[in-house]
C-alpha positions in Angstrom: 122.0 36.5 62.4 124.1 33.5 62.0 125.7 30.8 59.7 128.0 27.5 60.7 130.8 26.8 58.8 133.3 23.5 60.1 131.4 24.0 63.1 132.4 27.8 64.1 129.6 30.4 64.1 129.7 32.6 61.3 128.4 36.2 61.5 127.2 38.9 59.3 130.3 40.8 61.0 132.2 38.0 59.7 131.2 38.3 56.1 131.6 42.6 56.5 135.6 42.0 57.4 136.0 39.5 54.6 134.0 42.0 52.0 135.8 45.1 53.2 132.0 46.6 54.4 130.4 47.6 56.4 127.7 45.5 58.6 124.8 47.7 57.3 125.9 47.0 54.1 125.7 43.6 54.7 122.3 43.1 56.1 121.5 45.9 53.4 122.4 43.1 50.3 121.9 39.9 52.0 117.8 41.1 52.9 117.9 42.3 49.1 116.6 46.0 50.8 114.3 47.7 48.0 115.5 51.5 49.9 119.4 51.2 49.9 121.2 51.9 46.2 124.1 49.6 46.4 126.8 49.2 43.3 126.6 45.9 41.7 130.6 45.4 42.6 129.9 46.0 46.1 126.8 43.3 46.6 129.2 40.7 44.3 131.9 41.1 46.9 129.1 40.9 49.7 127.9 37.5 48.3 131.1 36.4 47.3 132.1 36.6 51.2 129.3 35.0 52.3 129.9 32.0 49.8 133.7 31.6 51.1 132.8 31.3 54.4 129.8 29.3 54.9 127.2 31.6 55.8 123.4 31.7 55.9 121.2 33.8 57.8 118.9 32.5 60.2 115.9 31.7 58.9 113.8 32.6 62.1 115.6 35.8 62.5 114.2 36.8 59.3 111.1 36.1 59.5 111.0 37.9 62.9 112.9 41.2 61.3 110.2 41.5 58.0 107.6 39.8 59.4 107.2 36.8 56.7 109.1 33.5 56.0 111.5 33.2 53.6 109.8 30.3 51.5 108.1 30.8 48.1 105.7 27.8 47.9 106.0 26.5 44.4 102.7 24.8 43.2 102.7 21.9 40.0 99.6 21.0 38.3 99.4 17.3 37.4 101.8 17.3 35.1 104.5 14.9 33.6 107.4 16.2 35.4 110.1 15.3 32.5 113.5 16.8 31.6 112.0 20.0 30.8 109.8 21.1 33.7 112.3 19.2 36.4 115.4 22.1 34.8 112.6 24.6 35.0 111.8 23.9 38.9 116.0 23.4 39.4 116.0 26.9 37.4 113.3 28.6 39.7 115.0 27.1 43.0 118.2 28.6 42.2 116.2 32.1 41.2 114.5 32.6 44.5 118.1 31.5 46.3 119.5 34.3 44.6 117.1 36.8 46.8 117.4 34.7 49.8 114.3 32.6 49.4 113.3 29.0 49.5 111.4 27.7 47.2 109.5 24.7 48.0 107.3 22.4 45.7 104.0 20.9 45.9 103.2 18.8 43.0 99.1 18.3 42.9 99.6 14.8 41.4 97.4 12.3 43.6 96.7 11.4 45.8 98.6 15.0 47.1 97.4 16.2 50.4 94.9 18.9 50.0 96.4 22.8 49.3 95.2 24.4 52.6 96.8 21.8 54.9 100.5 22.5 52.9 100.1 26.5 52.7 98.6 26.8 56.2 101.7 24.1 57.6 104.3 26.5 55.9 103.0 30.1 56.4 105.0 30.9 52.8 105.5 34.4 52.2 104.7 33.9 48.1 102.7 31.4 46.5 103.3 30.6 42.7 101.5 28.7 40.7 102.4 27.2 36.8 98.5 26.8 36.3 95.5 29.1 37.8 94.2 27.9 40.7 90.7 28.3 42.5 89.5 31.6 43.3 88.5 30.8 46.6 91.9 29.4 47.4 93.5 32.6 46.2 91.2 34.7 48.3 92.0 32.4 51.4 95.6 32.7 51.1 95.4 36.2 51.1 93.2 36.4 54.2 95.9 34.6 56.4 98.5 37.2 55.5 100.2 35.5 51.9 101.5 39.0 50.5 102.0 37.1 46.7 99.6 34.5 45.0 100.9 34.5 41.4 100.0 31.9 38.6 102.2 31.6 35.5 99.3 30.9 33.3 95.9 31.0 33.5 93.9 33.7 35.8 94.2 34.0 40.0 90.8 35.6 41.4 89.0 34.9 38.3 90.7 38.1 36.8 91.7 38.1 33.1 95.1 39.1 32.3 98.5 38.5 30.4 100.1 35.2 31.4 103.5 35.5 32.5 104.7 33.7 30.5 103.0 33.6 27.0 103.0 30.6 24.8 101.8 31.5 21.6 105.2 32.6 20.1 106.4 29.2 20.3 103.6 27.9 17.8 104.3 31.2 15.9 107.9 30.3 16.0 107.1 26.8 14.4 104.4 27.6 11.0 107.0 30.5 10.5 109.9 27.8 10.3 107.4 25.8 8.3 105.2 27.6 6.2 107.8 29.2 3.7 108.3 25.5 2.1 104.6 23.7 3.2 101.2 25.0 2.1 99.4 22.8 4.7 100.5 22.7 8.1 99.7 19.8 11.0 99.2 20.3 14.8 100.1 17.2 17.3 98.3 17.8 19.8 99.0 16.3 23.5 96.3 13.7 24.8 97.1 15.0 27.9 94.6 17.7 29.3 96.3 18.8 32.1 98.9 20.2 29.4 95.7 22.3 27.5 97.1 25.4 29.6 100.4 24.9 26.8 99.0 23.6 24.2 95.7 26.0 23.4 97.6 29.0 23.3 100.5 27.5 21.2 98.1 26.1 18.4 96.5 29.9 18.7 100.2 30.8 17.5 100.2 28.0 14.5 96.6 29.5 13.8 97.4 33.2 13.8 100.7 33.2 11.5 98.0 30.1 9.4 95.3 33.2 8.6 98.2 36.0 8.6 100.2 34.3 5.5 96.4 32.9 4.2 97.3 29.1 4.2 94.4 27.4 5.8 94.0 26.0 9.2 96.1 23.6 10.7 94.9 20.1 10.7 94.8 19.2 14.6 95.1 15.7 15.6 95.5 14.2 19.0 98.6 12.3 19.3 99.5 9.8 22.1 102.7 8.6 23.1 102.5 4.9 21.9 102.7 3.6 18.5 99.1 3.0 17.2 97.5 6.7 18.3 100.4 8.0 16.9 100.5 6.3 13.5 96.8 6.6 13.4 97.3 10.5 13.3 100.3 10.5 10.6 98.1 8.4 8.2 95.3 11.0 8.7 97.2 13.6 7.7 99.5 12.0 5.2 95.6 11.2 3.3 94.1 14.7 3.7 93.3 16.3 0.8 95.5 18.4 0.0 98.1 16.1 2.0 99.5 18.1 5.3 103.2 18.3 4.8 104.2 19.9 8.2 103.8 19.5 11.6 104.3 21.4 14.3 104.2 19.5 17.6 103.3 20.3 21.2 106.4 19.3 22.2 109.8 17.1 21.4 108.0 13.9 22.7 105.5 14.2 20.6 107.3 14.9 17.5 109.7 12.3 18.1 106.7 10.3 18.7 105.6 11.3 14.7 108.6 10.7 13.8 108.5 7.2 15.1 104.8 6.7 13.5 106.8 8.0 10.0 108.8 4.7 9.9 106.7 2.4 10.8 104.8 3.3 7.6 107.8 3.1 5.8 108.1 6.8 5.3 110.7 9.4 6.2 111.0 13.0 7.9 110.9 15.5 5.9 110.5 14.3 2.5 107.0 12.8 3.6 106.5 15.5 6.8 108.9 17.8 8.1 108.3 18.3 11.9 109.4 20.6 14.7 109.1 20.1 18.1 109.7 22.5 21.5 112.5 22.2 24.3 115.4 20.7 22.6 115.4 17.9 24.9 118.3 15.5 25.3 117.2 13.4 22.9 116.0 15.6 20.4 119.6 15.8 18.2 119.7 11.3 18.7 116.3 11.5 16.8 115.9 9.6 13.5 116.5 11.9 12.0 117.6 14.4 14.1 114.7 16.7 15.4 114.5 20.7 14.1 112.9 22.4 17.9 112.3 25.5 19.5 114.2 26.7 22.0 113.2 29.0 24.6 115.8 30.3 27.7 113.8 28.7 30.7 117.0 30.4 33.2 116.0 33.5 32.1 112.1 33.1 32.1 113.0 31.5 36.1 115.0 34.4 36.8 112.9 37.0 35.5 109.6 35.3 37.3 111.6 35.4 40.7 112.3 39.1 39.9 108.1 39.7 39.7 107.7 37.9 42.8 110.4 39.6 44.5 109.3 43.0 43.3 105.8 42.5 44.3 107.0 41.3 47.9 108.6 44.7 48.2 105.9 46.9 47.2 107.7 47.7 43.9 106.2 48.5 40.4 105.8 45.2 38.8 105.1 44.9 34.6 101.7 43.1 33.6 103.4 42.7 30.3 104.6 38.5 29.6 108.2 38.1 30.2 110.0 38.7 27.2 110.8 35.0 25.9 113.6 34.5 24.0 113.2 32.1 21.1 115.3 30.0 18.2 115.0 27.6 16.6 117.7 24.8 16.4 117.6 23.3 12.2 118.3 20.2 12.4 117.2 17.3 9.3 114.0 16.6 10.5 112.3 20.1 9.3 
C-alpha cells in the first residue's frame, strides 16, 4: 500500500518510522482490525503519522486484501437538503473517513438515475439509507455480495424494528418545555410528505407527554412555507376554543415561518403563542424574536451510526437499541 505526498511515494513503512511502530501495527490501525487490541495512544500516533506525511492507502489494494471496497453508499430521500441535513452528510463523511471509508451520496431527488444502476456501478461495501427503502432492493443488494444495507428510519426487508435514530424525544423535548406554562399545545406540521418519516414520530412525542400530563391533544395544522398557509394556520389556532397558546414546530423553518404569520396579524411571540422549533439553525437566534429550539448533537448521532456500520462490517455485536440522542433546549424569547 501506498500514498503520494509532493510527489514521493509514501509507504506504510514510512508512516511505522515516523510513529515509532511497527509495520503490523500499522496496517493493524489504518484497516481498523476488529482482532488486534491496540492502546488508544498508540493508533493516535499511528494516524497522526499518516496525517504529516501525506498518506493514503490504496484504495484497490484494499479491496483486494478484505475483499470489499472501501465506499459506504449514502442514500437521501427527496428531501430539502438545507443547513441541517447538508452538516449531517459533512458529519457522516467525516465519520466513515475516520474508519477509512468513503462515503458517497445519492440523493433520489429527480429525475436521479435509478438505485440499481448506482449500487451495481460502485460495488459499495455498506449501503445506508436515512429513509426505508424497497424490500426487493434490499434483498438485491444483498444477493450481489453488499455485507451492510442499513436505513436510519423506517424498516429494510419489511422488518419492524427500533430506528436508529428515534425522533420522538424531540417532540417530547418541546410540550415538556411548553406545557408547564400552556394548557393547549399546537403542532406545525410540514407540507412536505417526504419529511412524514420526521414529523409522525415527533408529533407521537408532543402526543405522548399531551396524554401523560392529561392536557388534551395537540391541535395539528399543516403549515407551508409562504405567508398565507402559514397565517391561515396561526389564525386557526389563535380562534380555537380554548385558544392554543403553544406550538411546537417540525422544525426552525417552520416556526420561524409562525412566527412570521404572528406579525402579519399584528400579534407577537410569546405573549400571543410561544413557539419552539428543532436544529438551532443559523438563523434561529436573528428570529423576531429570537427562536427557543431543540438541539440535538448530529456529530455524535454521525459518529455513532458509522460505528454500527463499521461494527456490523466486522462481524461484531451491534445494539438494536436507538442511538442515544443527546437533547437541550436552547431558551431563547420566543418560548
Amino acid at each position: 500500500m501506498a500514498g503520494s505526498s509532493n510527489g514521493r511515494r509514501v509507504t506504510s513503512g514510512d508512516v511505522a518510522r515516523e510513529a515509532g511502530v511497527s509495520r503490523a501495527t500499522v496496517s493493524y490501525v489504518l484497516n481498523d482490525d476488529p482482532r488486534q487490541t491496540i492502546s488508544e495512544a498508540t493508533r493516535r500516533r499511528v494516524w497522526e503519522a499518516a496525517a504529516k506525511l501525506g498518506y493514503a492507502p490504496s484504495a484497490a489494494a484494499r479491496t483486494l486484501r478484505t475483499g470489499r471496497s472501501s465506499i459506504v453508499l449514502g442514500l437521501l430521500p427527496n428531501w430539502p437538503i438545507e443547513h441541517v441535513l447538508g452538516r449531517f452528510i459533512q458529519q457522516l463523511t467525516s465519520a466513515f473517513a475516520e474508519h477509512e471509508l468513503t462515503f458517497l451520496v445519492h440523493s433520489s431527488a429527480p429525475p436521479a438515475r435509478p438505485l440499481r444502476e448506482i449500487w451495481k456501478a460502485l460495488t459499495p461495501a455498506a449501503v445506508l439509507a436515512l429513509d426505508e427503502f424497497p424490500e426487493s432492493e434490499a434483498d438485491a443488494m444483498r444477493t450481489a455480495g453488499i455485507e451492510v444495507v442499513m436505513a436510519v428510519h423506517g424498516a429494510v426487508q419489511g422488518k419492524l424494528r427500533p430506528p436508529l435514530v428515534s425522533e420522538e424525544p424531540i417532540g417530547a423535548a418541546q410540550a415538556r418545555h411548553l406545557a408547564g406554562r400552556h394548557q393547549r399545545l399546537g403542532y406545525a406540521y410540514p407540507d412536505l410528505a417526504g419529511l412524514d418519516v420526521l414529523a409522525r414520530p415527533r408529533l407521537d412525542g408532543v402526543r405522548e407527554v399531551c396524554a401523560e400530563l392529561g392536557v388534551p391533544e395537540p391541535d395539528v395544522r399543516t403549515v407551508p412555507l409562504e405567508p398565507d398557509g402559514a397565517g391561515a394556520a396561526v389564525k386557526a389556532w389563535l380562534a380555537a376554543d380554548p385558544p392554543v397558546t403553544g406550538i411546537c414546530a417540525f422544525n426552525d423553518d417552520i416556526a420561524m415561518a409562525v412566527l412570521v404569520a404572528l406579525r402579519s396579524l399584528g400579534r407577537r411571540a410569546p405573549h400571543d403563542l410561544a413557539v419552539i422549533g428543532v436544529d438551532d439553525v443559523p438563523g434561529a437566534a436573528l428570529a423576531q424574536p429570537p427562536l427557543t429550539t431543540v438541539v440535538r448533537d448530529t456529530d455524535a448521532i454521525a459518529r455513532a451510526v458509522a460505528r454500527r456500520v463499521v461494527d456490523t462490517l466486522h462481524g461484531r455485536d451491534v445494539p438494536t437499541d436507538p442511538i442515544s440522542d443527546r437533547l437541550q433546549v436552547q431558551v431563547r424569547e420566543s418560548a
